[in-house]
Residue frames as a rotation matrix with the C-alpha (Angstrom) as fourth column:
UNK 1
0.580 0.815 0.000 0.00
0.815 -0.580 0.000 0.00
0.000 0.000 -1.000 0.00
UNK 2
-0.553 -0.796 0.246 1.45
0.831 -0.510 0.220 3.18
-0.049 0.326 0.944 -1.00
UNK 3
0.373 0.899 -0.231 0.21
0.812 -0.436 -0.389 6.91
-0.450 -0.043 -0.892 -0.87
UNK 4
0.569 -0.374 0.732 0.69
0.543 -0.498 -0.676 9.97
0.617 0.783 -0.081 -2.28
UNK 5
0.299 -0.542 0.785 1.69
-0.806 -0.584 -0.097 11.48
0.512 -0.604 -0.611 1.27
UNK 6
-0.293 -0.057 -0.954 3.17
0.257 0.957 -0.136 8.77
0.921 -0.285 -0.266 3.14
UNK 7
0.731 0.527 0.433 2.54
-0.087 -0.558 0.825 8.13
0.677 -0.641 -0.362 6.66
UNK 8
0.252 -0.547 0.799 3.91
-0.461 -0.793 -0.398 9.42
0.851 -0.268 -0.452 9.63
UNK 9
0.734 0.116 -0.669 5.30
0.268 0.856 0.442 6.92
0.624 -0.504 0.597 12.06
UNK 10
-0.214 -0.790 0.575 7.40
-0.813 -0.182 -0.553 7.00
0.541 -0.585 -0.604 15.51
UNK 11
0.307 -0.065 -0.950 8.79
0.339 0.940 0.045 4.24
0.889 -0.336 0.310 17.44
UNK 12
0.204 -0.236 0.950 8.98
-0.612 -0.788 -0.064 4.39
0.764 -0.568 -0.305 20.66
UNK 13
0.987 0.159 -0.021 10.75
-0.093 0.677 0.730 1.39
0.130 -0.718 0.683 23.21
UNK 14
0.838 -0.506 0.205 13.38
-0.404 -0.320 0.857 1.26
-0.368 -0.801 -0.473 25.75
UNK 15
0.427 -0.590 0.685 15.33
0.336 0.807 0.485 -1.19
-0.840 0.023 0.543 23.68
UNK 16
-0.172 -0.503 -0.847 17.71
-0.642 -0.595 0.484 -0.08
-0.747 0.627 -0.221 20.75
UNK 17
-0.861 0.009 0.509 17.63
0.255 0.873 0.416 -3.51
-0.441 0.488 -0.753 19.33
UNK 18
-0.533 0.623 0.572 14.19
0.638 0.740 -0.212 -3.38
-0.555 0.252 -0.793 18.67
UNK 19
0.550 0.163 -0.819 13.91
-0.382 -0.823 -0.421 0.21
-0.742 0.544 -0.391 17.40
UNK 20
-0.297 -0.858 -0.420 16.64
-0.652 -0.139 0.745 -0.80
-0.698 0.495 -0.518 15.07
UNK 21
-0.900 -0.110 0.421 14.88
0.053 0.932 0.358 -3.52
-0.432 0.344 -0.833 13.98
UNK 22
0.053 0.998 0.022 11.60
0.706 -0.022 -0.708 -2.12
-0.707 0.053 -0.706 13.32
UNK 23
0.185 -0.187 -0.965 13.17
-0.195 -0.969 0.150 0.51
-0.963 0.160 -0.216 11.90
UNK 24
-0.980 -0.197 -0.007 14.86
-0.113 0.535 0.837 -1.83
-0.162 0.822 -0.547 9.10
UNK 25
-0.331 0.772 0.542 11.41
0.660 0.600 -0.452 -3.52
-0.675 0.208 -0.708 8.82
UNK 26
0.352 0.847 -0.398 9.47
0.515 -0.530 -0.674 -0.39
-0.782 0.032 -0.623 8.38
UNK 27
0.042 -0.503 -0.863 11.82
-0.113 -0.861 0.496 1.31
-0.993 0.077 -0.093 5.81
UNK 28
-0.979 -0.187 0.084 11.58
0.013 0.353 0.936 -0.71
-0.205 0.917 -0.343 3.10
UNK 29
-0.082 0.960 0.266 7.46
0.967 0.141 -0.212 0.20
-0.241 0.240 -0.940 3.06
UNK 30
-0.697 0.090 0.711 7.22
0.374 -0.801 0.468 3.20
0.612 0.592 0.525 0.40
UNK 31
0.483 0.713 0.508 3.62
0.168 -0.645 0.745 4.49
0.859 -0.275 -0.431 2.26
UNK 32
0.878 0.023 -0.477 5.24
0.464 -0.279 0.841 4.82
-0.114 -0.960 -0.256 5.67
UNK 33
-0.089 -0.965 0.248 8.25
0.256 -0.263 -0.930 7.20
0.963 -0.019 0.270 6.64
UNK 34
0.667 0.363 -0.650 9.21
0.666 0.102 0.739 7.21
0.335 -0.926 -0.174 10.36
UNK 35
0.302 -0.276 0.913 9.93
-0.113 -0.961 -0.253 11.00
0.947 -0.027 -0.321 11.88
UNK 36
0.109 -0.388 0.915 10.85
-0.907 -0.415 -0.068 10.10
0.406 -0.823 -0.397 15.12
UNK 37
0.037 -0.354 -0.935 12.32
0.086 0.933 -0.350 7.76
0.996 -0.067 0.065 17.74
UNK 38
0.097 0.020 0.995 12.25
-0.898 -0.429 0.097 7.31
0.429 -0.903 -0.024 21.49
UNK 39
-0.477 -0.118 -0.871 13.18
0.490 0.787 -0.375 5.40
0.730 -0.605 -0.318 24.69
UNK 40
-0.953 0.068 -0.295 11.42
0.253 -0.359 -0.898 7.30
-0.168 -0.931 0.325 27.73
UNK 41
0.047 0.998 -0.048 8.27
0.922 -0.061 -0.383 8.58
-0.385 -0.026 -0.923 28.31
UNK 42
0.296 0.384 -0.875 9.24
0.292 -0.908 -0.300 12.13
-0.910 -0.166 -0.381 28.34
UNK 43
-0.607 -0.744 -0.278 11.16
-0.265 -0.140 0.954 11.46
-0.749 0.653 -0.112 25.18
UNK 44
-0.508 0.736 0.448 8.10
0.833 0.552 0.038 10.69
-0.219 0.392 -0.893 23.56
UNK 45
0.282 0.769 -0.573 6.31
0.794 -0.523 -0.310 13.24
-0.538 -0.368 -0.758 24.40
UNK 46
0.566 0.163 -0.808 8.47
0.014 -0.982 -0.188 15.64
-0.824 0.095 -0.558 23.00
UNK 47
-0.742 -0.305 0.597 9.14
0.065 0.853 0.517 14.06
-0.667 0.422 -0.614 20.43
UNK 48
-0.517 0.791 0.327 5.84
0.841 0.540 0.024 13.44
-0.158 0.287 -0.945 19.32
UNK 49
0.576 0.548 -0.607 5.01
0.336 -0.835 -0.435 17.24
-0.745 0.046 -0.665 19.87
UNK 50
-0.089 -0.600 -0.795 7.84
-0.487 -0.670 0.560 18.17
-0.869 0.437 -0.233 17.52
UNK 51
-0.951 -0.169 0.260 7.64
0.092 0.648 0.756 15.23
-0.296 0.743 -0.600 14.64
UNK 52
-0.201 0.977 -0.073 3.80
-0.850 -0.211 -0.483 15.34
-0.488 -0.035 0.872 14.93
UNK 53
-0.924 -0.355 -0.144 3.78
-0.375 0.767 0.520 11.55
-0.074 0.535 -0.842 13.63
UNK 54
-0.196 0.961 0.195 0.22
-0.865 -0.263 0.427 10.09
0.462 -0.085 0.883 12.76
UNK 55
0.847 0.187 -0.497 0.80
0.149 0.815 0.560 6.71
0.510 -0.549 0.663 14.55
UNK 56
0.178 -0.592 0.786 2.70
-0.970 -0.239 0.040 6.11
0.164 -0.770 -0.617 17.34
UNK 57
0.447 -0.117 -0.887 4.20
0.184 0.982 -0.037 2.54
0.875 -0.146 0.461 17.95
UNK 58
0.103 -0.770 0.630 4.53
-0.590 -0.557 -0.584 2.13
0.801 -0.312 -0.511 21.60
UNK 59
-0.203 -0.088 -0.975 5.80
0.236 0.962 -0.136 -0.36
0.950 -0.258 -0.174 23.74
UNK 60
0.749 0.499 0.435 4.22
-0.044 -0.618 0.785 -0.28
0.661 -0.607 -0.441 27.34
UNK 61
0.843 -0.468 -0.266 7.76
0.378 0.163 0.911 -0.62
-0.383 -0.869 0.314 29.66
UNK 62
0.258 -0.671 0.695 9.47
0.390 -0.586 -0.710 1.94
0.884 0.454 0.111 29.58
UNK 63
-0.026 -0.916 -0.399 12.15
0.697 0.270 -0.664 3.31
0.717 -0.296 0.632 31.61
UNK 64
-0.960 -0.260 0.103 11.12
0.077 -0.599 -0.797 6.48
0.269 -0.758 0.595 33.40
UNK 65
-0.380 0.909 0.172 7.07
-0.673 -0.144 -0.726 5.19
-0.635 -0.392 0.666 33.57
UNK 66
-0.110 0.393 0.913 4.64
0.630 0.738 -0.242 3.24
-0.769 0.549 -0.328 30.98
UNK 67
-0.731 0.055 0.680 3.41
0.682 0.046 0.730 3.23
0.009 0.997 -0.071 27.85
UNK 68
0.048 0.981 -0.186 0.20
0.987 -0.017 0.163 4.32
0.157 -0.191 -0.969 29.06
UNK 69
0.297 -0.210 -0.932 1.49
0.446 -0.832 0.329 7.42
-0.844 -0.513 -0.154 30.46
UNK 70
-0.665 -0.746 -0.032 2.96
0.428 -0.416 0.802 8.25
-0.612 0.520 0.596 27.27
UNK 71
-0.449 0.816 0.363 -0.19
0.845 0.256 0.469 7.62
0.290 0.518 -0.805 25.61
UNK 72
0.244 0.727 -0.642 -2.17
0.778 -0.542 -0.318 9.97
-0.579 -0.421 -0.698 27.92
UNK 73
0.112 -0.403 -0.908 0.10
0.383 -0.826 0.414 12.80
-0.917 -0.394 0.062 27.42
UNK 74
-0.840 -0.523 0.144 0.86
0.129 0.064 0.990 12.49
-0.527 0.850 0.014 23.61
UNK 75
-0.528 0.715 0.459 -3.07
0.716 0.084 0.693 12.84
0.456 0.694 -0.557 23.09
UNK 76
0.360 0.320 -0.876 -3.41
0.837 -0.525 0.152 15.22
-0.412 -0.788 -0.457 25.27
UNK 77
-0.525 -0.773 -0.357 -1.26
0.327 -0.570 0.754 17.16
-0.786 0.279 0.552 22.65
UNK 78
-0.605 0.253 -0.755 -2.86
-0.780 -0.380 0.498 16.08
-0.161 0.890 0.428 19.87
UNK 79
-0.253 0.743 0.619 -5.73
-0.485 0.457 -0.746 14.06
-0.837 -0.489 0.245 20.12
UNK 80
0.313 0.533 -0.786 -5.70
-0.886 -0.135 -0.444 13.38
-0.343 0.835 0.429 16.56
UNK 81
-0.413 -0.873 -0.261 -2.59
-0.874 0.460 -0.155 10.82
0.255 0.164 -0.953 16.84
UNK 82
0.881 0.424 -0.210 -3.50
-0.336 0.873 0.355 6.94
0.334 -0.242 0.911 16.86
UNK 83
-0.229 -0.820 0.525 -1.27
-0.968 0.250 -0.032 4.90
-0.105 -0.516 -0.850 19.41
UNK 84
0.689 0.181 -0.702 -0.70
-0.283 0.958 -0.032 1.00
0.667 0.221 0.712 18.26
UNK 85
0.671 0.261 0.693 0.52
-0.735 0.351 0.580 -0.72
-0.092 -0.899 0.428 21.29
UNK 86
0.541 -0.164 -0.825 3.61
-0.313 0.871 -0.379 -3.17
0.781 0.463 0.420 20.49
UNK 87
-0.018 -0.792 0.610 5.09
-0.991 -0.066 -0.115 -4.85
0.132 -0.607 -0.784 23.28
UNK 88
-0.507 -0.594 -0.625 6.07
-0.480 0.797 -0.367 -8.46
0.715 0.114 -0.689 24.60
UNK 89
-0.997 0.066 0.043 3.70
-0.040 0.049 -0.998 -8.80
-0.068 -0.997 -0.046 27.38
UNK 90
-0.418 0.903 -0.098 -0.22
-0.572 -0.178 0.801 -9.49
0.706 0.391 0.591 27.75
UNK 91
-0.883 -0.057 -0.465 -2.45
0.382 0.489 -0.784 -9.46
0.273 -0.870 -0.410 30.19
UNK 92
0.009 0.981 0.194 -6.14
0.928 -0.080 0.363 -8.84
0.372 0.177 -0.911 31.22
UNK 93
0.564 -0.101 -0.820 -5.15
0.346 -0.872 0.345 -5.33
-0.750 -0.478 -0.457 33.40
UNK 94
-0.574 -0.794 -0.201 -2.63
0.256 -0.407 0.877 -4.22
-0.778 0.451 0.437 30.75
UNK 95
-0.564 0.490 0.665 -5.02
0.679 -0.183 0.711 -4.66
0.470 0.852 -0.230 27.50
UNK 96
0.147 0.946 -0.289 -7.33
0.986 -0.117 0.119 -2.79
0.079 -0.302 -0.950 29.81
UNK 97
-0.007 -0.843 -0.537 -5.14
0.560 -0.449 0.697 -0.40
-0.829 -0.296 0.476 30.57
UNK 98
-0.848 -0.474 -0.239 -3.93
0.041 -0.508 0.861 0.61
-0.529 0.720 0.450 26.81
UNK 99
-0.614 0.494 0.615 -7.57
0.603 -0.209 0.770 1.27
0.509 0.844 -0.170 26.11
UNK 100
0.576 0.417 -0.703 -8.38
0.779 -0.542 0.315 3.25
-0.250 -0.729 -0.637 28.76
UNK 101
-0.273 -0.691 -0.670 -5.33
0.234 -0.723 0.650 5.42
-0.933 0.021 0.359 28.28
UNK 102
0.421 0.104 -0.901 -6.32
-0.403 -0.868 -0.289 5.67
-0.813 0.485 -0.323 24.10
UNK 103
-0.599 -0.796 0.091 -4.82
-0.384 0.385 0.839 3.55
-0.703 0.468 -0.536 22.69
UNK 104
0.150 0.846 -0.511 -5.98
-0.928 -0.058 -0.369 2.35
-0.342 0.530 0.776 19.37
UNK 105
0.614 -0.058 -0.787 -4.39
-0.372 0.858 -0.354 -1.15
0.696 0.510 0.505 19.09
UNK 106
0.346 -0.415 0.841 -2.83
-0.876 0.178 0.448 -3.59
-0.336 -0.892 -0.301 20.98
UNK 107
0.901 -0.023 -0.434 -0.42
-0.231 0.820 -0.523 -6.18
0.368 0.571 0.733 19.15
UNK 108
0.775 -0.618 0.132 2.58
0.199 0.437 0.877 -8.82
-0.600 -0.653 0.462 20.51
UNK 109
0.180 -0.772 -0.609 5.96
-0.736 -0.516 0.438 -8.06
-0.652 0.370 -0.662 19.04
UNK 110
-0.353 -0.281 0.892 5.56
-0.080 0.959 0.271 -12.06
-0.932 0.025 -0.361 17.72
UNK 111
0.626 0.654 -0.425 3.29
-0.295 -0.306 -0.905 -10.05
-0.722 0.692 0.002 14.73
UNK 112
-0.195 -0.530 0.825 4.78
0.972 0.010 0.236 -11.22
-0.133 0.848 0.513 11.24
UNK 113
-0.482 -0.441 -0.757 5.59
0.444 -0.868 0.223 -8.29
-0.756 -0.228 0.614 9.63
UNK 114
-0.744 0.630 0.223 3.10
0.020 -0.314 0.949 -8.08
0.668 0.711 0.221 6.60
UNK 115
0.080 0.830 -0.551 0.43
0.963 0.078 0.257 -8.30
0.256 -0.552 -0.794 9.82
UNK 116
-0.239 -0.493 -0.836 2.38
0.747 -0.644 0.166 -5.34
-0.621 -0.585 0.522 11.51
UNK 117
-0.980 -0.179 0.091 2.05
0.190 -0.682 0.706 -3.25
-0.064 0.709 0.703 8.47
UNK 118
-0.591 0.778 0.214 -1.54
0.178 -0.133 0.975 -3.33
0.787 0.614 -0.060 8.15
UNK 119
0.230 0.576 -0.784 -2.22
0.973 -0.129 0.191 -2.72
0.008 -0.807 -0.590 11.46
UNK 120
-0.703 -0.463 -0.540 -0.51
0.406 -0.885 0.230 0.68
-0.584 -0.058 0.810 11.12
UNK 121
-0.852 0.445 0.277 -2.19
0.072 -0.423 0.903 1.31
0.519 0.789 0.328 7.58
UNK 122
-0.364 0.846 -0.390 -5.37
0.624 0.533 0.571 0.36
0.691 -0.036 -0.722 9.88
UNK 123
0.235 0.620 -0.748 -5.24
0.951 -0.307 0.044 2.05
-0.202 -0.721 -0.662 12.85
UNK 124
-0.702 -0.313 -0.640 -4.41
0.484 -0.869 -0.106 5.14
-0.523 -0.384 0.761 11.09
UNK 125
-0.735 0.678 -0.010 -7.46
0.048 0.067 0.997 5.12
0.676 0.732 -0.082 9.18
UNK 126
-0.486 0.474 0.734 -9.10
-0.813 -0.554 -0.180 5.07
0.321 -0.684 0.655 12.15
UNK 127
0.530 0.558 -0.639 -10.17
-0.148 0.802 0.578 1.28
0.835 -0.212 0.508 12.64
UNK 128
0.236 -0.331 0.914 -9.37
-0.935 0.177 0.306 -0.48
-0.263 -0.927 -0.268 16.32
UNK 129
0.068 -0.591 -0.804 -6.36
-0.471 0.691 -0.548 -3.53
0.880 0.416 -0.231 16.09
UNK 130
0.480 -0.136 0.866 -6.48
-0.739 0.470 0.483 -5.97
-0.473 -0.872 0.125 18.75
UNK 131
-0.870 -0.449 -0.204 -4.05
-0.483 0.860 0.166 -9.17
0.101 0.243 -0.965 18.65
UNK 132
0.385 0.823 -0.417 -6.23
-0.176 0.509 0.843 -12.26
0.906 -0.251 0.341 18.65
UNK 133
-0.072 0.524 -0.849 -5.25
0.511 0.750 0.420 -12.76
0.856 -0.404 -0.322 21.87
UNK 134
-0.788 0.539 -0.297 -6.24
-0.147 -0.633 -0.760 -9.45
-0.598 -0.555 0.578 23.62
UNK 135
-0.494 0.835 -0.242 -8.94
-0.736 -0.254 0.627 -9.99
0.462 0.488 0.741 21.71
UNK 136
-0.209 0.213 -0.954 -9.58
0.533 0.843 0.072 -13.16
0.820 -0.493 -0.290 23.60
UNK 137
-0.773 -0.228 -0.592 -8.81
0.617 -0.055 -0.785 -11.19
0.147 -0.972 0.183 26.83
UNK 138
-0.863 0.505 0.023 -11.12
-0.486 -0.816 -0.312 -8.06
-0.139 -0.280 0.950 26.10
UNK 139
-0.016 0.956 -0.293 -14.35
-0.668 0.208 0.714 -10.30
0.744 0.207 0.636 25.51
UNK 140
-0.062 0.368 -0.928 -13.68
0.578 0.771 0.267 -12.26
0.814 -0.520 -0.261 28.67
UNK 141
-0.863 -0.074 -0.499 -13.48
0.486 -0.387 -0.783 -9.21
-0.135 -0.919 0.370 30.48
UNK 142
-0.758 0.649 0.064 -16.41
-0.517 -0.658 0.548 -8.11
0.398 0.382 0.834 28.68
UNK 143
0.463 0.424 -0.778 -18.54
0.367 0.708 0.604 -11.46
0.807 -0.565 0.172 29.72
UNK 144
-0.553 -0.200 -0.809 -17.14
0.726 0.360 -0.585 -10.90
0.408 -0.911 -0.054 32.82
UNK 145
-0.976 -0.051 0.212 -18.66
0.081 -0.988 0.132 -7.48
0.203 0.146 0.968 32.87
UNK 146
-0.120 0.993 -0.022 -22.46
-0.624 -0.058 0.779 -8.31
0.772 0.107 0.626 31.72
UNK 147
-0.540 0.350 -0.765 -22.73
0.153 0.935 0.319 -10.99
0.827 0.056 -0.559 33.37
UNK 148
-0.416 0.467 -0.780 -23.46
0.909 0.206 -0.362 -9.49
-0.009 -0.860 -0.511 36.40
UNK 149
-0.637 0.273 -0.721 -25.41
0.108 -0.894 -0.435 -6.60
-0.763 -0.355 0.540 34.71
UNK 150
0.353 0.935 -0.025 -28.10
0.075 -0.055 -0.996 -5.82
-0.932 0.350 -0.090 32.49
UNK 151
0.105 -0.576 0.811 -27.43
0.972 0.231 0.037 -6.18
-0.209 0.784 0.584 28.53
UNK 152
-0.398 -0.520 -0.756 -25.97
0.266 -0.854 0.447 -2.91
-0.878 -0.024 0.478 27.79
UNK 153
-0.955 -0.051 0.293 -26.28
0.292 0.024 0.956 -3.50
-0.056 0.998 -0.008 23.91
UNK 154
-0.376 0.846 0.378 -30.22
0.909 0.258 0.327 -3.24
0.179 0.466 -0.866 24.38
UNK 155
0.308 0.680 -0.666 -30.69
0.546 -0.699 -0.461 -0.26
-0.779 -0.222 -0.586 25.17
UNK 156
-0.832 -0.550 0.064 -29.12
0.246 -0.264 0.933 0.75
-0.497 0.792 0.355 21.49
UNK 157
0.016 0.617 -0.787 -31.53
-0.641 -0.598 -0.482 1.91
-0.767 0.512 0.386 18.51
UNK 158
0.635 -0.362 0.683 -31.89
0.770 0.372 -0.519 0.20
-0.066 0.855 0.514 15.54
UNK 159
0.782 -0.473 0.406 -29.68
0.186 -0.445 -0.876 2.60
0.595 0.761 -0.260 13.81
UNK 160
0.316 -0.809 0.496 -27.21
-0.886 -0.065 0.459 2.41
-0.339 -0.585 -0.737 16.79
UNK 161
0.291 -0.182 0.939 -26.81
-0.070 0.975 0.211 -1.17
-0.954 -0.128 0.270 16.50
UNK 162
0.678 -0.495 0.544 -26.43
0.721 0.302 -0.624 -1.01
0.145 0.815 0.561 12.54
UNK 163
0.774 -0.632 0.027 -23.66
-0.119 -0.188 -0.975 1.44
0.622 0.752 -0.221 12.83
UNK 164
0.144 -0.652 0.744 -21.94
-0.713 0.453 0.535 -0.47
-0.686 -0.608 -0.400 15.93
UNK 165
0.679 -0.062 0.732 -22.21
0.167 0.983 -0.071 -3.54
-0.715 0.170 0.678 13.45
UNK 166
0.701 -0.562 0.439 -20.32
0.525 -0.009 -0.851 -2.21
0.482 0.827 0.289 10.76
UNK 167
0.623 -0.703 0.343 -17.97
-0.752 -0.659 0.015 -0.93
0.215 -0.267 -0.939 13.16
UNK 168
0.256 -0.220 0.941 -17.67
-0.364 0.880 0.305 -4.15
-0.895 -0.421 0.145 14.53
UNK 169
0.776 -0.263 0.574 -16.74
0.601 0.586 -0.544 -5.44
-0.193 0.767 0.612 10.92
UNK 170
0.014 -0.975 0.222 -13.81
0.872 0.120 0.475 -3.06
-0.489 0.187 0.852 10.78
UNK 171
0.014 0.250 0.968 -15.25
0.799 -0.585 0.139 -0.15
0.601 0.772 -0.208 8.88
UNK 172
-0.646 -0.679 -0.349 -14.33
0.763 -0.561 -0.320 3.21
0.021 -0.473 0.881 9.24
UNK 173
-0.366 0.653 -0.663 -16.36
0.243 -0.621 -0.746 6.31
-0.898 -0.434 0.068 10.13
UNK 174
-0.365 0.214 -0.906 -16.75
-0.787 -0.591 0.178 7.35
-0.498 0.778 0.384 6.47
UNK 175
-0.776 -0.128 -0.618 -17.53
-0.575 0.546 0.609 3.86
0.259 0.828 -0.497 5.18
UNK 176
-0.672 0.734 -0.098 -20.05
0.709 0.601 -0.368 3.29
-0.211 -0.317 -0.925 7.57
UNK 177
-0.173 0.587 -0.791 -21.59
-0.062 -0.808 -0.587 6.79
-0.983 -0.053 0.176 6.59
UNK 178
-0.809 -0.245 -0.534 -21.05
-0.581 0.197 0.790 5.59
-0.088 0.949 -0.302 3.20
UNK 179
-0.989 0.014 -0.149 -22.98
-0.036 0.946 0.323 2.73
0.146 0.324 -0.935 3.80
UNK 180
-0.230 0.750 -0.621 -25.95
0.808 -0.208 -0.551 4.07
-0.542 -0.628 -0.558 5.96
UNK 181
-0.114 0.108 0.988 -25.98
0.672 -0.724 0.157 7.27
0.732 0.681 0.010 3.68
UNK 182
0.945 0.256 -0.206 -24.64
0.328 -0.738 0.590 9.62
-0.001 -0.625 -0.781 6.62
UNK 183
0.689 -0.681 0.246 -22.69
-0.319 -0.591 -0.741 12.03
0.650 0.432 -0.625 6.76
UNK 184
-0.310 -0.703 -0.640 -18.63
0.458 0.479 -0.749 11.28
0.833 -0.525 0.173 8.66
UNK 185
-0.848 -0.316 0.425 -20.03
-0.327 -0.320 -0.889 13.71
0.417 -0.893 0.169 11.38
UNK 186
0.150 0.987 -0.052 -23.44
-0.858 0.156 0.489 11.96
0.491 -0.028 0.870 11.96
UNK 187
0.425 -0.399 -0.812 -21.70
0.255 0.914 -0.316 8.71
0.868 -0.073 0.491 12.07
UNK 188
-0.682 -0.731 -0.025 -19.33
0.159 -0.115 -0.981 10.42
0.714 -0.672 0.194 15.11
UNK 189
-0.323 0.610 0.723 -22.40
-0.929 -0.351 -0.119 11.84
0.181 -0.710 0.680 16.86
UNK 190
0.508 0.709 -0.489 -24.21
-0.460 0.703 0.542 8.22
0.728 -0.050 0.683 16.72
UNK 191
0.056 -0.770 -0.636 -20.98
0.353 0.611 -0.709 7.02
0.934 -0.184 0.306 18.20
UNK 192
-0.663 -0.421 0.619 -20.97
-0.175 -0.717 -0.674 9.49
0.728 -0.555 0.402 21.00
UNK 193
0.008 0.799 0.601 -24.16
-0.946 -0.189 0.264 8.89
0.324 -0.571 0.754 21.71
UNK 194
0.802 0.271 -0.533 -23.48
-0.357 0.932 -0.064 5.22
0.479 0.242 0.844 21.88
UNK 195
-0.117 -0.902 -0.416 -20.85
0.295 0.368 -0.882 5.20
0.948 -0.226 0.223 23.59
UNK 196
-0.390 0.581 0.714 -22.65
-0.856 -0.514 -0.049 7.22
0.339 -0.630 0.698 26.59
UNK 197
0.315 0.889 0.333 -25.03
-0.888 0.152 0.434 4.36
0.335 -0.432 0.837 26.91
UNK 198
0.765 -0.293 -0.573 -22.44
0.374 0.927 0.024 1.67
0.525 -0.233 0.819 27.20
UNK 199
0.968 -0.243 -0.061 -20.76
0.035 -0.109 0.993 3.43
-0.248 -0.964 -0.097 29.31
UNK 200
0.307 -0.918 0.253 -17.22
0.895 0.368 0.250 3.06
-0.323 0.150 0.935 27.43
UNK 201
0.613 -0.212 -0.761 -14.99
-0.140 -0.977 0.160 5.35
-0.778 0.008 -0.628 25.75
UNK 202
-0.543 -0.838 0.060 -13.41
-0.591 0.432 0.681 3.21
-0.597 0.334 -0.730 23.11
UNK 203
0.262 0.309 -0.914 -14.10
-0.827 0.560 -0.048 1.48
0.497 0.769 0.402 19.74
UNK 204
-0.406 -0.047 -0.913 -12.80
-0.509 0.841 0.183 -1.06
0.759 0.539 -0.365 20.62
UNK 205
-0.997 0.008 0.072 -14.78
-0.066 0.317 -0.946 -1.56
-0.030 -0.948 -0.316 23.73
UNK 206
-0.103 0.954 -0.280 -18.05
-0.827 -0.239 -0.509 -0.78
-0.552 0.180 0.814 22.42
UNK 207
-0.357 -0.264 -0.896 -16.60
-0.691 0.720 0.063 -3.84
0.629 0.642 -0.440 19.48
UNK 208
-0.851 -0.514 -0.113 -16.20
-0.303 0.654 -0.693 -5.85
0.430 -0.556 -0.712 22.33
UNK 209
-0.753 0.620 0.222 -19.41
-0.220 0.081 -0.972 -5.43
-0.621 -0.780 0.075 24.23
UNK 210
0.148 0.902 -0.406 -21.60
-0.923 -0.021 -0.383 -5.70
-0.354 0.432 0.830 20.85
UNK 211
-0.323 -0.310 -0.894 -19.53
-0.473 0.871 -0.131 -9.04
0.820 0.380 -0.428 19.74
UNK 212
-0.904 -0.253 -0.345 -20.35
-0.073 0.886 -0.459 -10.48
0.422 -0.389 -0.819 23.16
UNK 213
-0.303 0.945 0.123 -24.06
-0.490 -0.043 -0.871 -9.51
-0.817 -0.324 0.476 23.44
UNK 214
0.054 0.099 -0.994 -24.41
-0.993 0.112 -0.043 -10.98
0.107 0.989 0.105 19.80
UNK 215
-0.662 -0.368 -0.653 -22.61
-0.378 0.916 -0.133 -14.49
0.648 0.159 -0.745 20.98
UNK 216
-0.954 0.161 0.253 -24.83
-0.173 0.394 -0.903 -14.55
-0.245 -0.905 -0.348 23.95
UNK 217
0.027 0.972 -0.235 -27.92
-0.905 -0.076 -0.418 -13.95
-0.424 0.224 0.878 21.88
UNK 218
0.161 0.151 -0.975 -27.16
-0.799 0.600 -0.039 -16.99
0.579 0.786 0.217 19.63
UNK 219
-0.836 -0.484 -0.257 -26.37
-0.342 0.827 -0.446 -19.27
0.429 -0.285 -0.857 22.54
C-alpha cells in the first residue's frame, strides 16, 4: 500500500535492538516514513510534539514510567494521533489499561511483519487492532462485565446497533456513513451517543461489548 503522502510513524521502546529492527522492517514500506524515535516517556512526548507523527508505535515498559502514560500525554497534545501498542507482554489489566489510556491497538511483538504493516495502515485510518489474543482477553473481560449486569447493547436503537455492526466489521467512520448514507459527522455523533449508553470510551470496547451480546444472543 502506498500513498501519495506517506505516513507518519514513531517508534517508541526502551530497547535499541528493537527500534533498530523495526526501523529496518518499516523502511523498506514506500507508504510509511518514520519522523521520530524514542526510549522514555518524556522522550516521547516531545518528540511526538515536535515530529507530529500520525501513529505512534509504543511499547508499554518503559524506563522512566509506561506506555500508558505516554499515551495519555501524547493525546493530550494532539488528540488526533492513533497509538498501536507493540510490546512483549499481555495481560487482562494491561489490555485494559492501553484502552483506557487511548490507545488504538494492541499487538505482541511475535506479529509477522506483513500483519504489523496493516495494522498501522489500519489504525491510522481510524479502525481499532487488537491481537487475537487481547482480543480473547477483552471479551472475557467483557462477559465478565455483563454478566453481572443488564445487557448494555439493548438499550441501542436500531440505527445504533447497525452502525456499531459495521464498526464491529472493521469499517471506518466514512464507510459506515457511506454505507448508511450519513454524513462522517453523523456517524461520530451516533458514536458518542453510543458510547454514553455503554458506558465506554473506546471502539474497541463498544466492538467488544456488541460481539459479546451478539454471541450470547445466539447461545
Amino acid at each position: 500500500m502506498t500513498t501519495d503522502s506517506p505516513l507518519r510513524l514513531a517508534i517508541v521502546d526502551d530497547s535499541q535492538v528493537v527500534r533498530m529492527g523495526l526501523k529496518a522492517l518499516l523502511s523498506t514500506e514506500r507508504g510509511i516514513t518514520i519522523v521520530g524515535e524514542a526510549s522514555k516517556v518524556a522522550e516521547a512526548v516531545s518528540m511526538a510534539a515536535n515530529a507530529r507523527p500520525q501513529v505512534v508505535l509504543l511499547d508499554i515498559r518503559l524506563p522512566d514510567g509506561t506506555g500508558f502514560d505516554a499515551c495519555r500525554r501524547i493525546l493530550q497534545q494532539d488528540p488526533k494521533v492513533r497509538i498501536l501498542f507493540l510490546t512483549s507482554v499481555i495481560d487482562d489489566q494491561l489490555i485494559n489499561d492501553a484502552i483506557r489510556s487511548g490507545g488504538q491497538g494492541y499487538l505482541l511483538k511475535e506479529v509477522g511483519a506483513d500483519d504489523l504493516v496493516q495494522a498501522i495502515y489500519d489504525v491510522a485510518a481510524g479502525k481499532s487492532v487488537l491481537d487475537p489474543q487481547a482480543t480473547a482477553r477483552v471479551l472475557q473481560l467483557m462477559r465478565h462485565r455483563t454478566a453481572t449486569t443488564d445487557d448494555p447493547v439493548a438499550s441501542l436503537s436500531p440505527q445504533e446497533r447497525r452502525v456499531l455492526s459495521l464498526i464491529a466489521a472493521g469499517k471506518t467512520n466514512k464507510e459506515v456513513g457511506n454505507e448508511l448514507g450519513l454524513t462522517e459527522k453523523t456517524v461520530k455523533n451516533y458514536l458518542a451517543n453510543i458510547f454514553g449508553k455503554l458506558n465506554v470510551t473506546r471502539r474497541s470496547q463498544a466492538v467488544a461489548l456488541f460481539v459479546t451480546a451478539n454471541a450470547a444472543g445466539g447461545n
